[in-house]
N, C-alpha and C positions, 0 to 999 in steps of 0.2 A: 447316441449311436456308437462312440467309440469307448465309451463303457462297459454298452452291450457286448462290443465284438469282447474286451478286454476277458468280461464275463465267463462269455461262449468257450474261449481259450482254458481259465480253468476249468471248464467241464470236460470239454478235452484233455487234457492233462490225465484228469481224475479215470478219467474212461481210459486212459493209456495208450493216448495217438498224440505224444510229445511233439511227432513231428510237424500236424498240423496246426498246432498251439502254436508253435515256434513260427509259423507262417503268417498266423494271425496277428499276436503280437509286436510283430517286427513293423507289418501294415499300420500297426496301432500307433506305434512309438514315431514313424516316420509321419504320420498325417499330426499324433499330437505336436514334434518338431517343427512342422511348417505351420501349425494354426496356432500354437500357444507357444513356441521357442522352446529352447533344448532345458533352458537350468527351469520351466515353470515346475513345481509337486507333480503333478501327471504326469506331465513326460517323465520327468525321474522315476518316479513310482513305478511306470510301465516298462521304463529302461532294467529296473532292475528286476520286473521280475521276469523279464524276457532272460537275462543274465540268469538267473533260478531255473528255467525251462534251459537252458544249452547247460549249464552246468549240471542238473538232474537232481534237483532238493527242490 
């Protein structure tokens, strides 16, 4: 599921609605935090590309 959302967010991106990628993502990074912990690959991976989506690359 929070793959998919992860997914959904770049398509968003790509369509050019940053702002609700960023909403999504954020949803992602905070459920993978509480079910896999902060340092797990996923969470990182989604931390950072939440960071790419607010920065704009």
């Amino acid at each position: 599921m929070l793959a998919a959302r992860q997914l959904f967010s770049r398509i968003r991106v790509a369509l050019g609605h940053v702002e609700e990628a960023i909403e999504l993502m954020t949803d992602v990074v905070a459920r993978r935090e509480r079910g896999l912990g902060p340092e797990h690959p996923l969470t990182v991976a989604g931390r950072q590309l939440l960071d790419a989506y607010r920065s704009g690359r």
